[in-house]
N, C-alpha and C positions, 0 to 999 in steps of 0.2 A: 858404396855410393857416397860416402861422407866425406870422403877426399871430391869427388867430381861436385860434389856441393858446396863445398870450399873452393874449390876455383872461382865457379858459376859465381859466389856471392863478390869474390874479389874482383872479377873482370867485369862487374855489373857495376861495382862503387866504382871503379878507373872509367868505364865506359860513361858513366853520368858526369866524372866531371871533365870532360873529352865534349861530349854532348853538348854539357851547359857552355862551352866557352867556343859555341862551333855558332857561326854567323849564321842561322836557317832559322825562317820562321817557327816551324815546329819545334825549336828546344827543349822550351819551355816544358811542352808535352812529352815530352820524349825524353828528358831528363826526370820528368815525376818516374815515368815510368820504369827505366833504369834504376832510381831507390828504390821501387815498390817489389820488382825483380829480385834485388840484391836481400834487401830486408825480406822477399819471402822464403829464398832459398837460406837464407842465414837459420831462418824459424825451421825448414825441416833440415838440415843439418843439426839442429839443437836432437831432434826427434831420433837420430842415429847414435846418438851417449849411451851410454849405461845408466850412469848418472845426469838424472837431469834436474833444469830448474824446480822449482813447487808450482804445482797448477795454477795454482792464486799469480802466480807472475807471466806463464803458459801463456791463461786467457787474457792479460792485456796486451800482451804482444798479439793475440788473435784479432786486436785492430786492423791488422795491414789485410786482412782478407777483406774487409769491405771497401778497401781502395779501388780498385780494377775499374769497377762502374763508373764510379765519379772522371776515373782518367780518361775511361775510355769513352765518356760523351764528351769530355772536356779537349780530348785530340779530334773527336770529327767535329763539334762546331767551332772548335779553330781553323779544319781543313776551309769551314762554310762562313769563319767570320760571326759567326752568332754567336751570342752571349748565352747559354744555356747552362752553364756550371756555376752554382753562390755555392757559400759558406755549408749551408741547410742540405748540402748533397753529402756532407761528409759525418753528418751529424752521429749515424750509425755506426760509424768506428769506436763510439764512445759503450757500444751494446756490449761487447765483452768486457771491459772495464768496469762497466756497471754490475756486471754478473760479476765478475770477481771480488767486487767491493763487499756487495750482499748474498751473492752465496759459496762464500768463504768455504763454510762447513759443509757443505753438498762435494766440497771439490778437493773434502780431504782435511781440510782444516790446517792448512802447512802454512808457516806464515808467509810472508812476501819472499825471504832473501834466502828461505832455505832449499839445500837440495835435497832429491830423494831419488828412490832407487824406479825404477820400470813399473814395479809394480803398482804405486801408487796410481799409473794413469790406467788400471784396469777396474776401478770402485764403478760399481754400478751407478752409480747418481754423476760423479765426474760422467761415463760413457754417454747417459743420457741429453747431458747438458750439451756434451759437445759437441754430441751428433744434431741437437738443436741449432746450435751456433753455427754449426757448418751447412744445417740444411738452412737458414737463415739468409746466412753470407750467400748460398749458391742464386736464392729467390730472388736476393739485392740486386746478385749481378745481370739476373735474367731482366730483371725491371728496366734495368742501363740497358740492356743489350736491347729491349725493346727501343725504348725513346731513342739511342742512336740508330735504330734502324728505320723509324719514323722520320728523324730528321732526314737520312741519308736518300728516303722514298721522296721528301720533301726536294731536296735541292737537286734527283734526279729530273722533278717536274720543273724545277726553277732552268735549271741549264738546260734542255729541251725550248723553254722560252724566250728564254732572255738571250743565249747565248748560240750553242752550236748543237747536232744532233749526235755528234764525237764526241764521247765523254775524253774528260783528261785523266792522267796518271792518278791523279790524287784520290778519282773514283775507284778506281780496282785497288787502289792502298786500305781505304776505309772498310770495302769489303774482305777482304785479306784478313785485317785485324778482328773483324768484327768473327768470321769464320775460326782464328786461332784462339780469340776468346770464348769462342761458343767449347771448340774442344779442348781446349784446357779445365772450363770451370766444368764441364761433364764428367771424364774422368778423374777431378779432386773430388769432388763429392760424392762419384761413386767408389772411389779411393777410400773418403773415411769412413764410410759407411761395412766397407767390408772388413777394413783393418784399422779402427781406430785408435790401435796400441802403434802401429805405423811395419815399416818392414824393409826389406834390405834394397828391392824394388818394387813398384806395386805401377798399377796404370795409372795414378797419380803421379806420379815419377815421368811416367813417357807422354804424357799431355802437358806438363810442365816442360818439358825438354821440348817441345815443339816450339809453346809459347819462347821458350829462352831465345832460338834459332832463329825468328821471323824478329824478333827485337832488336837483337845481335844485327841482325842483317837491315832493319832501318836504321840503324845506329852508324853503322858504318857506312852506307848509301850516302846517309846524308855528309858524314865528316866529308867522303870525297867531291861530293859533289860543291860542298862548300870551299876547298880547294882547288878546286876545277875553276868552276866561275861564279859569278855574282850575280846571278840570274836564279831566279826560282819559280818554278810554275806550281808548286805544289798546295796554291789554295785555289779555290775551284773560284769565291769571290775575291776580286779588290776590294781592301779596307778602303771607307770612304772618310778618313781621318783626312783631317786638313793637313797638309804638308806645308808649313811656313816656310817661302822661299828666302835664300841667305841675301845679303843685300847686295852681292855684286853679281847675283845672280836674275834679279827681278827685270832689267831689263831686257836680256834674253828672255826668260818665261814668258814677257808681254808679245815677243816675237815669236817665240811657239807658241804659243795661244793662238794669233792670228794665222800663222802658218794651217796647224790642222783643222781651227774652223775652216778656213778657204776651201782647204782641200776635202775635209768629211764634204762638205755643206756643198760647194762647184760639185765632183763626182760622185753626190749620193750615197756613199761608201757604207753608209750605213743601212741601204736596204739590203745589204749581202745577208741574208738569212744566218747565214754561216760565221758572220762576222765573230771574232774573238779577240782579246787584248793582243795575244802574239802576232795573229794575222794582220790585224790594223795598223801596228808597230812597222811589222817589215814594209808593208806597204807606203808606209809614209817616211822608210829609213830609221827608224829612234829603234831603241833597248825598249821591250816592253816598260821596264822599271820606269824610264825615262817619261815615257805614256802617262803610265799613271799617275805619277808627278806632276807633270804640268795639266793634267784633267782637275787631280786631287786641289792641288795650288793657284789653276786659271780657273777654274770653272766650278769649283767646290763640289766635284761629283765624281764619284768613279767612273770609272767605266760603262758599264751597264745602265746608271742614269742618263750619264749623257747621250749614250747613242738611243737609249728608249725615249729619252727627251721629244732628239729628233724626230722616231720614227712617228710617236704617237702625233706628234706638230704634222707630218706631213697624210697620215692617217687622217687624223679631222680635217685637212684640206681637201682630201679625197673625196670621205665623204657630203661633201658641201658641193663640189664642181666635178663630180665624177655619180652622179647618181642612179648610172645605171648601172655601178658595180655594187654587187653585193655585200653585207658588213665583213662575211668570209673571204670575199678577194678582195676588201681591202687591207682586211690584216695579214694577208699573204704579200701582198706588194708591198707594203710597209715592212715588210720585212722579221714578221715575227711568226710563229712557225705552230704555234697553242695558242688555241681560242681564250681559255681560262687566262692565261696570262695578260693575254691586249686587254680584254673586259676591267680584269682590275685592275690593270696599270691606267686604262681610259680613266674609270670611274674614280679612280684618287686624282688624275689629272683635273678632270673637267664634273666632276660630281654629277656622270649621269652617265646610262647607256650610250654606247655610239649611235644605236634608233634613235634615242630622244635627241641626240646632239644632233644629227641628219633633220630628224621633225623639228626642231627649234630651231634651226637656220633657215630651213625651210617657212615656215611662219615668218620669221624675219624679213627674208628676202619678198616677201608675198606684201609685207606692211610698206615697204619701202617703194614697193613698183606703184604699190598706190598713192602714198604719201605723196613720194617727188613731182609727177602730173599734178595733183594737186595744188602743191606749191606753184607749181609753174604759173597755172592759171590763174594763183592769188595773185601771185606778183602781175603780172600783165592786166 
């Protein structure tokens, strides 16, 4: 296996820097991941020597095991646009480093730069530590595998609202990952735990070969697709970053701006339940990209603001001069498809339930029928 892990770790560094220089949102993500790849497979190819490094140098490279997690919430709230990955997620890589530092002597006592022979990694106190550090790393990854899977329940209920009842590609990607990292980090750990002197294949080996194949295969997805065209659907939200338009550009953008308000706002386009960036795009002729751009740069709101803008504006008109429809058919005709969603998109709108908004115009309209006869009769 020491040669197939020498490939693996080589086609993993060529594939990252293939990745990093590939035009796709995901890079970034997808190039950590390719090092983390290459630097793990490099780590068990060390594991196949005769001769190997000294433990004390072993467990600081036992760093790259607590990577997984941090990437792996850091590629789905990229797919979601949210910010969920700081500095403080990485902090635990510094856990076997630490152990190496202060328990030197538990782990054999070899200095940093020497080698030794196999047997050194069968001392009972090394076995102990490491099976710790491993049942460790596996707990970390489980903790990440949680929270991405929290987020991913999260933006299932976000896109059910805001968006379409069709999830997109990028939902069955995250699940995908999240499923190869669940069996990857099961058989490593049940890997070292059986063999933690290691072995020529183990199910460690063949959960690892899975992970390598579905990476491989984002990896290369994305290169063609980035070759192919310049379109990418693969975040489930539009970043809502301002796009500063160039300056021979600005008076077009002022003619698309009023272009697609006319048209959203004239044919309603936005109570389409169904509505989504691609479908609105074609509709109106433009490159999604193009959409979002002139939303981002005329309107300072993505996507999903702005048409929830509209919907909830024509929602509170509803309920004012539609009163005998109920608050449930009015967030159906408005165009949003979850209760929970219209409620707190109302309540940041308008700082109140749509009841209270209905009753407090209500009152209004009651003050005013009185008022104005009143007035009349002053003035006369």
């Amino acid at each position: 296996m020491s040669m197939v892990y020498g490939i693996v770790t080589g086609m993993f560094l060529i594939l990252a820097v293939f990745v990093g220089s590939v035009d796709c949102r995901a890079r970034k993500w997808l190039t950590a991941f390719m090092l983390f790849l290459a630097g793990y497979s490099g780590l068990i190819l060390l594991d196949s020597f005769d001769v190997r490094i000294s433990p004390t140098a072993y467990f600081c490279l036992l760093s790259i095991t607590f990577l997984p997690g941090p990437l792996l919430l850091g590629y789905v709230s990229h797919i979601s646009t949210r910010k969920e990955v700081h500095v403080k997620d990485f902090v635990f890589c510094l856990l076997p480093v630490m152990t190496a530092l202060f328990c030197s002597d538990l782990l054999g006592g070899y200095s940093l730069f020497s080698t030794v022979p196999r047997d050194a990694y069968v001392i009972d106190s090394y076995v102990m530590i490491f099976n710790l550090i491993s049942a460790m790393a596996g707990i970390h990854l489980l903790v990440y595998l949680g929270r991405a899977s929290q987020l991913i329940i999260k933006m299932r209920r976000d896109w059910t609202g805001y968006q379409s009842k069709t999830l997109p590609e990028s939902w069955y990607d995250m699940i995908k990952v999240l499923v190869v990292m669940i069996i990857a980090n099961s058989t490593q750990v049940l890997s070292a735990f059986l063999n933690p002197t290691g072995s020529k294949v183990s199910i460690g080996d063949l959960g690892f070969m899975v992970l390598v194949v579905h990476f491989v295969y984002l990896a290369a997805r994305a290169m063609i697709r980035a070759e192919q065209t310049e379109e990418f659907e693969d975040v489930i939200f539009e970043e809502s970053v301002y796009l500063a338009p160039r300056k021979e550009d600005r008076t077009d953008l002022k003619e698309d701006v009023r272009f697609i308000e006319k048209r959203i706002v004239r044919e309603s386009l936005y109570l389409n339940a169904d509505l989504s960036l691609p479908t609105l795009a074609a509709k109106l002729g433009l490159s999604s990209h193009r959409l979002s751009e002139i939303l981002n740069s005329g309107f300072q709101k993505n996507f999903y603001e702005y048409v929830n803008d509209l919907r909830i504006a024509y929602a509170a008109e509803l309920l004012v001069n539609a009163p005998e429809k109920s608050v449930t058919e009015v967030f159906y005709t408005a165009g949003f498809s979850n209760k929970s969603t219209f409620y707190g998109y109302f309540k940041k709108t308008y700082e109140m339930t749509p009841s209270d908004y209905r009753k407090q115009a209500r009152q209004t309209n009651s003050i005013m029928n009185n008022v104005v006869p009143l007035l009349r009769r002053t003035a006369v």
